[in-house]
C-alpha positions in Angstrom: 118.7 94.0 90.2 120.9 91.1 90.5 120.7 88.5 93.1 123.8 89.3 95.3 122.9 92.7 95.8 119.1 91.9 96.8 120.9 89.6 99.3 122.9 92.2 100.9 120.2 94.5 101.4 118.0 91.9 102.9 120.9 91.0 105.1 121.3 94.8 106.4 117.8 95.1 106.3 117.7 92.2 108.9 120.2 94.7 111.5 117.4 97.0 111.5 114.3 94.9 111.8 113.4 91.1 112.4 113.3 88.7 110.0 109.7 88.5 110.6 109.0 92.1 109.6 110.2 91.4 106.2 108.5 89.9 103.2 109.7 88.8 99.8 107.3 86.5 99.1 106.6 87.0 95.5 102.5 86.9 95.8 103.3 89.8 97.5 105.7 91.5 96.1 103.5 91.7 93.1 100.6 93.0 95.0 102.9 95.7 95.8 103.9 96.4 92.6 100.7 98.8 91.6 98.1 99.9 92.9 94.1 100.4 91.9 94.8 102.8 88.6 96.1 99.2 87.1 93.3 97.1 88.8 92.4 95.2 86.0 95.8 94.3 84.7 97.0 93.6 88.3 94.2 90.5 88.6 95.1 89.4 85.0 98.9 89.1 85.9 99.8 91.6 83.5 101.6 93.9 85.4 104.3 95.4 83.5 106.1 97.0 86.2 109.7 95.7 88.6 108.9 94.3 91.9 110.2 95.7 94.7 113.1 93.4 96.6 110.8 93.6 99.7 108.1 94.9 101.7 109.4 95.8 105.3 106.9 96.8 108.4 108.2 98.5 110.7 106.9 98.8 114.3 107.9 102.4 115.8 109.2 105.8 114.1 112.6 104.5 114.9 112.4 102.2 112.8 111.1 104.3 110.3 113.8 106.4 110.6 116.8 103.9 110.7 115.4 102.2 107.3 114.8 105.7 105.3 118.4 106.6 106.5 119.7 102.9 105.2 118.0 103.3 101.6 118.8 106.8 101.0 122.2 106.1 102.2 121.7 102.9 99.5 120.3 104.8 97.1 116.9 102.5 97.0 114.2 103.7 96.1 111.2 103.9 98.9 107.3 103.4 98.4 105.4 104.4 101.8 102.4 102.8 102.0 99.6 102.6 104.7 96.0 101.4 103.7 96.6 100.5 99.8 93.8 102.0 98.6 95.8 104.7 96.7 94.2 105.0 92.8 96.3 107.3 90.9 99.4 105.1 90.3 101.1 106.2 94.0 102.0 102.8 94.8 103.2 102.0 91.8 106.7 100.7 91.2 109.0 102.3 88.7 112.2 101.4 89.9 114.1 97.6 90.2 115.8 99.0 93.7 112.7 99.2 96.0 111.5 98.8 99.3 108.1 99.2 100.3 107.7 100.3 103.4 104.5 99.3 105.0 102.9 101.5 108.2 100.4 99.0 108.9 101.6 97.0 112.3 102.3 100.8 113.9 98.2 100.3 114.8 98.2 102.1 118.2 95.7 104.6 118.8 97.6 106.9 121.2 95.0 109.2 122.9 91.5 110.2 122.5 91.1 113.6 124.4 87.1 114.2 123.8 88.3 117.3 126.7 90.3 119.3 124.0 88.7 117.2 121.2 91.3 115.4 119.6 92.5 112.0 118.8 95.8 110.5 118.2 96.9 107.2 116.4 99.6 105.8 114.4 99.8 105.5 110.9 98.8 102.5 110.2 95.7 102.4 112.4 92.7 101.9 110.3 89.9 105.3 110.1 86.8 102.6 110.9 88.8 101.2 114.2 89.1 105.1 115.3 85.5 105.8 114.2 84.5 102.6 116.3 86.3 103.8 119.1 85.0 107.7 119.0 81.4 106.3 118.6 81.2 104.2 121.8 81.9 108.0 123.3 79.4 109.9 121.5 82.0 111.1 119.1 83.3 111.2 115.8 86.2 111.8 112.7 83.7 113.4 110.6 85.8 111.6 107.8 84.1 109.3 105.8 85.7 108.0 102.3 84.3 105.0 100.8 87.2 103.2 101.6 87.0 104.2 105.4 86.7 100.1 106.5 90.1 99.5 105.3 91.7 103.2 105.0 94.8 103.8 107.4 95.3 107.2 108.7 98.4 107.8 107.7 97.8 106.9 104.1 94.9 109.4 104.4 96.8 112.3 105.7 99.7 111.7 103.2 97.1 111.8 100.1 95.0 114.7 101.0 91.9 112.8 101.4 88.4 113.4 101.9 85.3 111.5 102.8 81.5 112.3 102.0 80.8 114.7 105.1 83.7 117.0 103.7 81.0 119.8 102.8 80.4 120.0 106.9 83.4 118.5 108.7 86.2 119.4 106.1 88.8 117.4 104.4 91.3 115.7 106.6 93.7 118.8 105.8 91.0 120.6 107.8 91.0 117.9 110.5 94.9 117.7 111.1 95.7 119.1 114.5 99.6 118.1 114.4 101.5 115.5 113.2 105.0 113.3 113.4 106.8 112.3 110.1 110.6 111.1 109.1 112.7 112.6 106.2 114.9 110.5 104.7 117.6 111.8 105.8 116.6 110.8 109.3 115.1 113.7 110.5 112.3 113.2 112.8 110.0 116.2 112.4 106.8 116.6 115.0 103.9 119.4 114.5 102.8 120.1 117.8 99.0 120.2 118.4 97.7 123.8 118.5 93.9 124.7 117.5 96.0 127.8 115.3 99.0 129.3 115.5 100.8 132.2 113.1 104.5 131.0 113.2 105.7 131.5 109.4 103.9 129.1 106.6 101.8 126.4 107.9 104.3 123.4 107.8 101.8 120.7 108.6 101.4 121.0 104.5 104.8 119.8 103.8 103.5 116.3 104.9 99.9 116.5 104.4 99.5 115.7 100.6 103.0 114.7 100.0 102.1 111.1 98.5 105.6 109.6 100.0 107.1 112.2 98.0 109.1 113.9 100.8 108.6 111.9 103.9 107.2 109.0 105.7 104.0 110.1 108.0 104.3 108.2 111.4 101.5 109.9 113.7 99.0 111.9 113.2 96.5 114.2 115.2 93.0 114.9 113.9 89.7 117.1 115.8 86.9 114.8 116.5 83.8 116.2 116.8 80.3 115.1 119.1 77.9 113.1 117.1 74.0 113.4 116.7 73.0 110.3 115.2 69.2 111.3 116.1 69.2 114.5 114.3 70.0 113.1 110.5 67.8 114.1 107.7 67.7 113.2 104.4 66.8 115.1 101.1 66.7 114.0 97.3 65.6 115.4 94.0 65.5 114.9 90.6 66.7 117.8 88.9 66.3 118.8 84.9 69.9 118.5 84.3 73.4 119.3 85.7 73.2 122.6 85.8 69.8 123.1 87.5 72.0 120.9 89.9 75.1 122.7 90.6 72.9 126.2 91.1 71.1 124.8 93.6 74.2 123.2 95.2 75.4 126.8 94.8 72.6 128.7 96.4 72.9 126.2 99.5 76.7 127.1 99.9 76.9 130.8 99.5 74.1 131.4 101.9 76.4 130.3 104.2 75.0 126.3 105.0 76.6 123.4 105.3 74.8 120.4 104.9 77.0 117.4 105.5 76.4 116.1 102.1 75.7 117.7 98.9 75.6 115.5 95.7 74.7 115.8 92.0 74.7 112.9 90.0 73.9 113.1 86.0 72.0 110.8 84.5 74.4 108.5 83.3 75.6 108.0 87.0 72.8 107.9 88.2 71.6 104.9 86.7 74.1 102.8 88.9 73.0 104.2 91.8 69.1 104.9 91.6 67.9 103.0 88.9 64.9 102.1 91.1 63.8 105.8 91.1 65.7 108.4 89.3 63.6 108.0 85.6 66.5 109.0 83.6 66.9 112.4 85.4 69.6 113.9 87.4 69.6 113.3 91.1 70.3 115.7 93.9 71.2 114.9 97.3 71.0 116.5 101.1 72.0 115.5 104.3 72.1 117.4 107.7 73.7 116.7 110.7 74.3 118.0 113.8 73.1 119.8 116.6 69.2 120.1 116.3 69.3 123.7 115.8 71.9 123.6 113.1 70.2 120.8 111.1 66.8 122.3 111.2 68.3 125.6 109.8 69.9 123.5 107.4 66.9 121.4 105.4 65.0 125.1 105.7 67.7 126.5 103.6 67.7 123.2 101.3 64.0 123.7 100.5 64.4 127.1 100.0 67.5 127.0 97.4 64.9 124.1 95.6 61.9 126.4 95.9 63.9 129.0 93.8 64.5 127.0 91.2 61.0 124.9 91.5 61.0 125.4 87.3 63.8 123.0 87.4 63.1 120.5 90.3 61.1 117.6 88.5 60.2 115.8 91.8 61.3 115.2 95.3 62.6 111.5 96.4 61.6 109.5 99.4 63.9 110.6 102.0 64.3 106.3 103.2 65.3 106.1 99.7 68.4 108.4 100.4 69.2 106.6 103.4 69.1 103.3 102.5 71.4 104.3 99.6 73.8 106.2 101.7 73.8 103.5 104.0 75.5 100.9 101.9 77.7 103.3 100.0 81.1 102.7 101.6 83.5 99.8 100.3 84.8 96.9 102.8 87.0 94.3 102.2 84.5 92.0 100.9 83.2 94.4 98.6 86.9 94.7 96.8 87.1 91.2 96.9 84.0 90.8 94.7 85.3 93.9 92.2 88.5 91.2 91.9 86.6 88.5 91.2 84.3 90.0 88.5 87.7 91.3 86.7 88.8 87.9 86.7 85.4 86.4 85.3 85.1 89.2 82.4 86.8 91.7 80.6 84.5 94.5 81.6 84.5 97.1 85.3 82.7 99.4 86.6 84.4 102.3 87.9 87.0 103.9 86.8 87.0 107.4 87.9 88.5 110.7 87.3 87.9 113.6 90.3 88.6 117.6 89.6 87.3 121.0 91.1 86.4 124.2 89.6 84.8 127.2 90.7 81.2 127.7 89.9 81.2 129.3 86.6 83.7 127.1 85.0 82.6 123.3 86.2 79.7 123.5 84.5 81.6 124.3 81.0 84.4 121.5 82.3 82.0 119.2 82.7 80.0 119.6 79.2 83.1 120.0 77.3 84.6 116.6 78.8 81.3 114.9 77.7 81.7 116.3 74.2 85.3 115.7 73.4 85.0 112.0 75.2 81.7 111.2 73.0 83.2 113.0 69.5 87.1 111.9 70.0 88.0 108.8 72.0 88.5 105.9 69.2 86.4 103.4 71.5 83.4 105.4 72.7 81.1 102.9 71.3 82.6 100.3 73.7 82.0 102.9 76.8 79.0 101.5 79.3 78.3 104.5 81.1 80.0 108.0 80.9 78.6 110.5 83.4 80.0 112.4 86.8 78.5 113.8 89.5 79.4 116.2 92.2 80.4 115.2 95.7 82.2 118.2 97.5 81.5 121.2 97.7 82.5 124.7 98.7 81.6 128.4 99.1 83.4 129.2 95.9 83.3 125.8 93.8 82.7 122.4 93.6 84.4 118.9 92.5 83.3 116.9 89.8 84.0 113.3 89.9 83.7 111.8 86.5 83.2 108.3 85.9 83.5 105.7 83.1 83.0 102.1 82.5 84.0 100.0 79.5 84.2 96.5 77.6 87.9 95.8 77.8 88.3 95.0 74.1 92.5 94.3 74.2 95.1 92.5 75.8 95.0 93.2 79.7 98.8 95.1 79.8 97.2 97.3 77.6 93.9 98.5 79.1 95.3 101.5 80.6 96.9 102.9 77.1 94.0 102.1 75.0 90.9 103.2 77.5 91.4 104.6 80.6 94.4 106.7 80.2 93.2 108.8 77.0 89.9 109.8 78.8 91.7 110.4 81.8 93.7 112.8 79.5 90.5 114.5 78.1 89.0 115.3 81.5 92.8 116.4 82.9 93.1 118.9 79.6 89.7 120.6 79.5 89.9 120.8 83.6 93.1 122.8 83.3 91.7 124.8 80.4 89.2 125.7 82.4 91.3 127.1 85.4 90.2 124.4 87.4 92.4 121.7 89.4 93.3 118.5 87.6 93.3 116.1 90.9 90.6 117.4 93.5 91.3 114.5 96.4 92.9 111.1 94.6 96.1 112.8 94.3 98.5 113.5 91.3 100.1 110.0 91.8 102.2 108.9 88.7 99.3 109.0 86.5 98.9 112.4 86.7 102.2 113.9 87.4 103.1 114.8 83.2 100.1 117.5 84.4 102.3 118.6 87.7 104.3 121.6 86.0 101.0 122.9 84.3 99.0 122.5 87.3 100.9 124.3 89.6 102.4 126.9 86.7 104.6 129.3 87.9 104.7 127.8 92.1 106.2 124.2 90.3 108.6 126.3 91.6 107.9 126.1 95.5 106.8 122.5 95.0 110.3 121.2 93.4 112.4 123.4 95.8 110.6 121.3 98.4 111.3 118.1 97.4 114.9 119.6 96.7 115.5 120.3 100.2 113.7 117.4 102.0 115.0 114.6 99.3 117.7 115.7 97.6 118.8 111.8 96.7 115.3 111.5 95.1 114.6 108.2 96.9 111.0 108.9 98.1 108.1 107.4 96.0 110.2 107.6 92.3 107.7 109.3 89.9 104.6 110.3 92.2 103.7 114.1 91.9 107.6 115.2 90.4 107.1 114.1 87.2 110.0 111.0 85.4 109.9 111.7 81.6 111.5 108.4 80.8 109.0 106.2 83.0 106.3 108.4 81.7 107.1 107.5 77.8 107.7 103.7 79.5 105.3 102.8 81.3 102.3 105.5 80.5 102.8 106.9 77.1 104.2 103.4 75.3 
């Protein structure tokens, strides 16, 4: 874009906002340009994506809607953004003409009402501040991502999240009560906060999981729920193998439990986590929490799912051993500033990830058919450090499965994504969606998944692109996340 016309915009952009609620610092500006799917090229300065011309933060849904209505009416492109712990290639830049539009400074938490048990905040107030806040009063989210010290609620809502309690409390879909969001062409639309109501299709959806694809979330309503602190147990195994695993994670669900966490990990992931204990065997996890009653039900039906398949069940694990992992599981700020600072030391990470679902029959075949393919195809498997998955959510009818991969980074930084992570990205995304399963279970489709959208979705891409027809007809919300962009695709993924 040239010069004059970044200057106009930033001139028009000052009649909306203040001067101070607009950056263009370049440090910044290039932060903005991606987000954690190009981690390691990002801290090697190798991005090879536009900047956008600013990063604007507004401070009330006015705002918000008098700067979607100036860029659509500009055609600029618009990246929503609250939180920045998208992975999936969300925040990523594809187009010179961009704004970023950053919910952050709208920080208010609006209402807690522990009477009809619900809390209300703004989009850019962080999950941890509202969890702080519900715990003085005995309460809580129930959401609990590992990014929870620095997630922001609206960012949360907008990509479908989930955190590790999801098997009890739900996914944040499951925890929206109502919500306020702004179209871009101005419309301010609010959900109004019902525990149910049957008045046509649920249009909370339209928002929830739309990525900055259709509109800008500004408020949001979630349940809160009273918390037991006293009553939490803690359960782990070592299991024979994966599928000794996911039967027993089955036999918990369908009987109708819900244990607040229910994990598998394989062997290979494992290792990273329970090294100190696990002797090169797959780990399973419990938790219960909850009412007394409810949690002592609970670990009855945990031992009795294990006693059925004792044949399998190589030991049981300290419970303190659980705890203390579980404990120190979530990510702060200081804990993504040390992942930074190793990437800049070395040419090697730990933790790429790629997260699915699948119903019981089928994750089990998804998951052994990845392992083959990655171990007999991908050109560099020699240079992989670990290769394993493990599951993390589950259901009455399925489970996730979260794979992960680590890797010497044997190439030029700009070209780590092309040459590792991308092509076993590509295996786990084919053989999921061979499987019947779902190719993005809670990261989102992003940009790096969106040449999958069409065969994801099969024949409702349908209601998905008439919906993005209607609500952004201009096509200047989040340019290439979940609608797939052939030509940025071959540019920026495929080159």
């Amino acid at each position: 874009m040239d010069n004059s016309k970044t200057e106009t915009v930033m001139d028009e952009l000052k009649t909306i906002i203040s001067k101070s609620q607009i950056s263009t610092n370049t440090e910044e500006l290039y932060d903005a340009s991606a987000d954690r799917y190009k981690k390691f090229a990002k801290v090697k300065n190798a991005l090879d994506v536009p900047l956008p011309m600013a990063i604007v933060y507004p401070h009330s849904t006015e705002e918000v809607r008098l700067l979607l209505t100036f860029c659509n009416e500009n055609d600029i492109n618009v990246i929503p953004r609250s939180g920045k712990t998208a992975t999936e290639g969300g925040l990523e830049n594809w187009k010179n003409e961009t704004v970023v539009i950053d919910g952050s400074h709208m920080d208010q938490i609006m209402k807690i009402d522990t009477y009809n048990m619900q809390a209300t905040v703004q989009t850019g107030v962080k999950l941890q501040t509202l969890e702080d806040e519900l715990r003085k009063q005995g309460y809580t989210t129930g959401h609990s991502p590992q990014s929870k010290p620095v997630a922001q609620m609206g960012g949360l809502v907008a990509t479908r999240s989930i955190g590790q309690f999801s098997t009890l409390y739900g996914a944040i879909e499951d925890m929206v009560v109502g919500l306020e969001c702004v179209f871009p062409e101005g419309e301010v639309s609010r959900v109004k906060n019902v525990p149910r109501r049957s008045g046509g299709p649920d249009i909370r959806h339209i928002a929830i999981g739309n990525e900055g694809a259709l509109c800008y979330i500004t408020e949001v309503t979630v349940k809160i729920f009273k918390f037991y602190p006293e009553n939490n147990t803690f359960h782990g195994y070592l299991v024979k193998d994966m599928d000794t695993g996911l039967k027993i994670l089955r036999e918990v669900m369908v009987n109708g439990f819900k244990p607040s966490v229910a994990r598998l990990y394989s062997e290979e992931d494992a290792r990273q986590h329970f090294d100190h204990f696990y002797k090169n065997k797959c780990v399973l996890i419990f938790m219960a929490e909850g009412p007394k009653g409810i949690v002592s039900a609970t670990n009855e039906a945990i031992e009795e799912a294990c006693d059925k398949f004792a044949q399998d069940v190589i030991e049981q694990v300290n419970s303190s051993l659980i705890e203390e992992w579980f404990n120190n599981l979530n990510w702060d700020q200081s804990r993504i500033d040390d992942e930074i600072r190793e990437m800049q030391e070395n040419n090697t990470h730990d933790g790429f990830t790629t997260e699915v679902s699948a119903d019981w029959e089928n994750v089990i075949n998804i998951y052994n058919s990845v392992m083959a393919r990655i171990k007999n195809e991908f050109k560099r498997a020699d240079e992989l450090t670990m290769l394993g998955g493990h599951s993390s959510h589950s259901y009455l009818n399925g489970t996730n499965m979260y794979f992960v991969y680590n890797y010497t980074i044997n190439c030029a930084p700009e070209d780590e994504v092309q040459v590792y992570h991308h092509p076993i990205h590509e295996i786990i995304i084919e053989e999921t969606l061979k499987f019947g399963g779902s190719m993005c279970h809670h990261h989102g489709i992003g940009k790096y998944r969106s040449e999958w959208t069409k065969q994801e979705h099969g024949s409702a891409y349908y209601m998905l692109n008439k919906l993005k027809q209607g609500f952004d007809p201009k096509g200047i919300m989040n340019h290439g996340t979940i609608f797939p962009q052939e030509k940025e695709i071959s540019k920026y993924i495929r080159s």
